[in-house]
C-alpha positions in Angstrom: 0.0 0.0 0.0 1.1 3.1 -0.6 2.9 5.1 2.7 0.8 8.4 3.8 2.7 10.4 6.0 1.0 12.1 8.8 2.8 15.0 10.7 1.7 14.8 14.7 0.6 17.7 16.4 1.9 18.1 20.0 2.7 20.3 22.6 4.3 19.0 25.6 3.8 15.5 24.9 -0.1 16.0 24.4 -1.2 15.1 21.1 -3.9 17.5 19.9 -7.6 15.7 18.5 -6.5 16.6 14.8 -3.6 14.2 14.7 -6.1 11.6 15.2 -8.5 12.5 12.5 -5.2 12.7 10.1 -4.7 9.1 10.7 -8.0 7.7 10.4 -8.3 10.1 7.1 -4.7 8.3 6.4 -5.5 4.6 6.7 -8.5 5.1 3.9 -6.0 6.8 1.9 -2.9 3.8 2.0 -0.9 2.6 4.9 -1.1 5.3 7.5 2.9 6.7 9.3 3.3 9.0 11.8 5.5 11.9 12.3 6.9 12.6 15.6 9.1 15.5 15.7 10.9 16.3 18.7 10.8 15.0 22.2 7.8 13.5 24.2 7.3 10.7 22.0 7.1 7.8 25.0 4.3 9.3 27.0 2.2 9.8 23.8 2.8 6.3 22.1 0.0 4.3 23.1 -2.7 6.9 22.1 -0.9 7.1 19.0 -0.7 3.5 18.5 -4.9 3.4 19.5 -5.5 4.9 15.1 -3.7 2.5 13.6 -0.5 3.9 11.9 1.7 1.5 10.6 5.0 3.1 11.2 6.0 5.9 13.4 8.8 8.0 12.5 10.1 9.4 15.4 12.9 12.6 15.0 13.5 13.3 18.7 16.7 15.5 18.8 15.6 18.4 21.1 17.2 20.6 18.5 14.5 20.5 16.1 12.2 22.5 18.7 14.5 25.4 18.6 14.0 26.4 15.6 10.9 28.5 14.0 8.5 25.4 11.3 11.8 25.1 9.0 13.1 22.0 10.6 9.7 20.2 10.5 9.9 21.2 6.7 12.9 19.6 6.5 12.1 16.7 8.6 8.9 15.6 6.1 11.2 16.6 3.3 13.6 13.9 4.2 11.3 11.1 4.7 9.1 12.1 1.6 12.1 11.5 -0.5 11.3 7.8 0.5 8.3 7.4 -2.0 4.9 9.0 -0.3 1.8 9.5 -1.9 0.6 12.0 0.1 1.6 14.1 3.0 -1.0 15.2 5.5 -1.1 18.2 8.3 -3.5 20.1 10.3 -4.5 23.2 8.6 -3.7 25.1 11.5 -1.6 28.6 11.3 1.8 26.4 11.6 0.4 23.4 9.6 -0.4 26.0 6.8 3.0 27.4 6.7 4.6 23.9 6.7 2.6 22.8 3.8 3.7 25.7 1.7 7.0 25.5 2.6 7.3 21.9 2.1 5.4 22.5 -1.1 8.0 24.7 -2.5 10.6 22.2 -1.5 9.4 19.5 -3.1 8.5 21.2 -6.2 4.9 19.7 -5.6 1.2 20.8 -5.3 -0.4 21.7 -2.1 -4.1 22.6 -0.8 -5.1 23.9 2.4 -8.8 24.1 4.2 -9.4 20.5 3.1 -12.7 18.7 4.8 -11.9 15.5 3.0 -10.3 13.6 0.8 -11.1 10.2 -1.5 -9.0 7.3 -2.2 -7.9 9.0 -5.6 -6.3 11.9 -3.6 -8.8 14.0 -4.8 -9.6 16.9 -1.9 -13.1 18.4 -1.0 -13.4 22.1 -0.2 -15.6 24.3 1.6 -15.3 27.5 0.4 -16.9 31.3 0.0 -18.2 30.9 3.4 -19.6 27.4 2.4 -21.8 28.1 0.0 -19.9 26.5 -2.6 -18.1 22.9 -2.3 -15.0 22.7 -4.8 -13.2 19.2 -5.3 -9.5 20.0 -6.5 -6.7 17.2 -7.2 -2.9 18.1 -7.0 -1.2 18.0 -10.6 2.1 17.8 -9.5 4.8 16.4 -7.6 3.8 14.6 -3.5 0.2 16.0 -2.6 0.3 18.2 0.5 -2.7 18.2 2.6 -3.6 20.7 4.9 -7.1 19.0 6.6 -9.2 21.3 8.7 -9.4 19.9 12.4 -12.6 18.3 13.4 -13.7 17.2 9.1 -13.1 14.0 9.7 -15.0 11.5 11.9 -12.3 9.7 14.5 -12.4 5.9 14.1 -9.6 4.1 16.4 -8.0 1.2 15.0 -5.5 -0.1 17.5 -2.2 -1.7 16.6 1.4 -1.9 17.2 3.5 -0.2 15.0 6.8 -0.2 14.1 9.1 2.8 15.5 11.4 4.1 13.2 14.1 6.5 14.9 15.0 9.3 12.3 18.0 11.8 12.0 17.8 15.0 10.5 20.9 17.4 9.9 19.4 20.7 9.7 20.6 23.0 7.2 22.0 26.6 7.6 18.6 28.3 6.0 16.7 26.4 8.9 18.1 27.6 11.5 17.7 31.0 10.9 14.9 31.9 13.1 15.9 30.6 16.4 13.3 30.3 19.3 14.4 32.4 22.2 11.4 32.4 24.8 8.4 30.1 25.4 5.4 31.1 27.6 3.2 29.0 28.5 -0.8 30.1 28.0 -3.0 28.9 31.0 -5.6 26.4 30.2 -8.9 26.6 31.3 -11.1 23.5 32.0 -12.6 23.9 28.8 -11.9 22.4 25.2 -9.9 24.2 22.9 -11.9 25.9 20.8 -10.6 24.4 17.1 -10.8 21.3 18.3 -14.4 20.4 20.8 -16.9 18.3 19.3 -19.5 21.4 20.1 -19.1 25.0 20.5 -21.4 27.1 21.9 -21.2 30.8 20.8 -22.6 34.2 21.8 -23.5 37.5 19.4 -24.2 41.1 19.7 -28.0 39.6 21.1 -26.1 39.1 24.2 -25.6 42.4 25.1 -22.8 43.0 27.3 -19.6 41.0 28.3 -21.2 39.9 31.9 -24.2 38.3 30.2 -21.6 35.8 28.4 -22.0 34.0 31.7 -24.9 32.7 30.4 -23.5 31.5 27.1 -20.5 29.8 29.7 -23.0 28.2 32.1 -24.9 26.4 28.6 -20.9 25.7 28.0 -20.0 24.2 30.9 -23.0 22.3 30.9 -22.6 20.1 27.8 -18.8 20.1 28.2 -18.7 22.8 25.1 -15.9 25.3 24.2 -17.2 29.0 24.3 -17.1 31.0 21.0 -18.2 34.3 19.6 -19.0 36.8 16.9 -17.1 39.3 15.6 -19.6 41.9 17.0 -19.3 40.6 20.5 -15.2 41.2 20.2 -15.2 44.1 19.0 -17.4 45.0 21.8 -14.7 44.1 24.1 -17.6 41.5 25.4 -15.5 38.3 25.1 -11.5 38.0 24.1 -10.7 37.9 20.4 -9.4 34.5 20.9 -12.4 33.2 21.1 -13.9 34.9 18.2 -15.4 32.6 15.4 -15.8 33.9 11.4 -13.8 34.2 8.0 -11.4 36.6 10.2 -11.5 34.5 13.5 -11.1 30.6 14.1 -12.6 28.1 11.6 -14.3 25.8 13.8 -16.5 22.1 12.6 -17.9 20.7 15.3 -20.8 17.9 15.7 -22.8 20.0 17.6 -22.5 24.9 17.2 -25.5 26.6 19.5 -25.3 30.1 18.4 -27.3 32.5 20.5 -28.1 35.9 19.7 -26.1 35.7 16.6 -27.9 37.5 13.7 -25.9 34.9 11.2 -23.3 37.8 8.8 -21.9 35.7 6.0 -18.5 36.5 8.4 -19.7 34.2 11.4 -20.7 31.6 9.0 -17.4 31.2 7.0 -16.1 29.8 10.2 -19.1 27.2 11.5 -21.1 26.1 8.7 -19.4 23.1 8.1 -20.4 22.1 12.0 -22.4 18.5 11.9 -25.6 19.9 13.8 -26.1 23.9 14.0 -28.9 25.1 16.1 -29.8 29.0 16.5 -32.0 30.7 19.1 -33.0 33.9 18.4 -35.7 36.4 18.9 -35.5 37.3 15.1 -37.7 35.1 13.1 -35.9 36.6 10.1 -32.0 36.4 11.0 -30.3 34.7 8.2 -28.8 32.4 10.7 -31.9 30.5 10.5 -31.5 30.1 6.6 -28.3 27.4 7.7 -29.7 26.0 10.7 -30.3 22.4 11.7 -32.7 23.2 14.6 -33.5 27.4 15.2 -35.7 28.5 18.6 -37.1 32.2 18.0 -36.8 33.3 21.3 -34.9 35.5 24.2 -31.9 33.7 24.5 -32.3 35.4 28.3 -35.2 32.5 28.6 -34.7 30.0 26.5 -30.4 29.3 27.3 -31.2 29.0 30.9 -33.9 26.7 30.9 -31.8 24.8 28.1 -29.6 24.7 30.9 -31.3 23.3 33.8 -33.0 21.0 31.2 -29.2 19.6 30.5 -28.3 19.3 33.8 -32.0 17.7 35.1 -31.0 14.7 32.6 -27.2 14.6 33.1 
């Protein structure tokens, strides 16, 4: 079968949900490897091992963390040269860069916001704010993949697979941007909010920043990450980290609540490709409702806290 490499994504020895996806996507694809790149890779190997790659190529020299994506580049360079039919990352800001890079490298085609992918290596898009789904193929060269986290349904596969320990000598031009300083971003108890199987977000209906509590208590009750519009961050009513749209975070989980959100063609760029959407709001006319699953025209200020207590009743 033919070897799809996968490149892991981890910080600190925790492999991120996207990894996992990448090699279920893989093993329909050929004969699914892993990429570890730099240390960690011990405490992470029986997860790894729980979807089924094949092979694991581990590159471990604590060097290649010092360095800004170029030795990762490098890394998947090396091992491509071996005969892959496909190269797969996270379309995440870094995973973006690397597949461009790596693209330019290896003279090859790339394509980026894919939400899956058939056995002829053909890639499915989502794009102008998903109202149109493209299907593109690359022409040239080792297809890079950048697949958008949460497109592809996790299915475990456990196995054993063979380790494979992997030098890389980094070259001059990759070690130009040195790392000098890491700081570490506090986590909160909830999901990260690329990667939770459902988000539930808060708009300008809101009102203020200490009514999100109410959006947080829904949250918090279904195990949810918290998200927002652009309106409510530009308020200064939730952090821009947390803001969800075409120039916020793409986000595709099984289950988006959206709650006073009027539904701008700017929010829905970066949810519509969730798996269930439901919208409450008082607006019987909001174009949210136009892309809903399930809509509730109603005050969110009723209908989110008895959703609530109706949750937490059954939980």
């Amino acid at each position: 079968m033919a070897e799809i490499l996968v490149l892991v994504d981890h910080a600190d020895g925790e492999v991120k949900k996207v990894t996992f996806e990448l090699l279920t996507l893989a093993r329909s694809l050929g004969e699914a490897s892993a990429v570890w790149i730099g240390p960690g890779y011990e405490a992470a190997a029986d997860k790894i091992a729980e979807y089924g790659p094949a092979k694991v190529y581990v590159a471990d020299d604590a060097e290649l963390t010092g360095y800004v994506v170029a030795p990762k580049v490098e890394t998947l360079q090396q091992l491509a040269a071996n005969g892959a039919a496909a190269i797969l990352v996270p379309a995440t800001a870094e995973g973006k860069e690397i597949a461009g890079r790596l693209a330019v490298r290896l003279d090859s085609g790339v394509l980026t916001d894919v939400v899956g992918v058939t056995g002829e290596l053909v890639a499915e898009h989502s794009i102008f704010g998903g109202a149109v789904i493209a299907h593109a193929k690359v022409a040239k060269g080792t297809p890079i993949i950048a697949v958008r986290p949460n497109a592809i349904a996790l299915a475990a596969a456990p196995g054993s697979p063979a380790v494979e320990q992997v030098s890389v000598a980094l070259s001059d031009a990759a070690k130009a941007a040195k790392i000098t300083d890491r700081v570490v971003q506090e986590k909160g108890e909830r999901p990260d909010l690329t990667e939770a199987s459902v988000v539930v977000s808060g708009g300008r209906g809101v009102g203020g920043a200490e009514n999100f509590k109410i959006i947080e208590g829904l949250a918090d009750t279904l195990g949810a990450a918290v998200g927002a519009s652009r309106a409510a961050t530009d308020a200064g009513w939730y952090p821009h980290q947390f803001q969800v749209g075409q120039t916020g975070k793409t986000v595709s989980p099984q289950l988006y609540i959206a709650a006073g959100i009027s539904g701008a063609i700017q929010h829905r760029a970066g949810m519509q490709t969730s798996k269930t959407i439901i919208a409450i709001n008082k607006d019987p006319e909001a174009p949210i409702f136009e892309l809903v699953d399930y809509g509730v025209v109603g005050d969110l200020f009723q209908v989110v806290p008895q959703l609530t207590e109706e949750i937490t009743k059954r939980k």
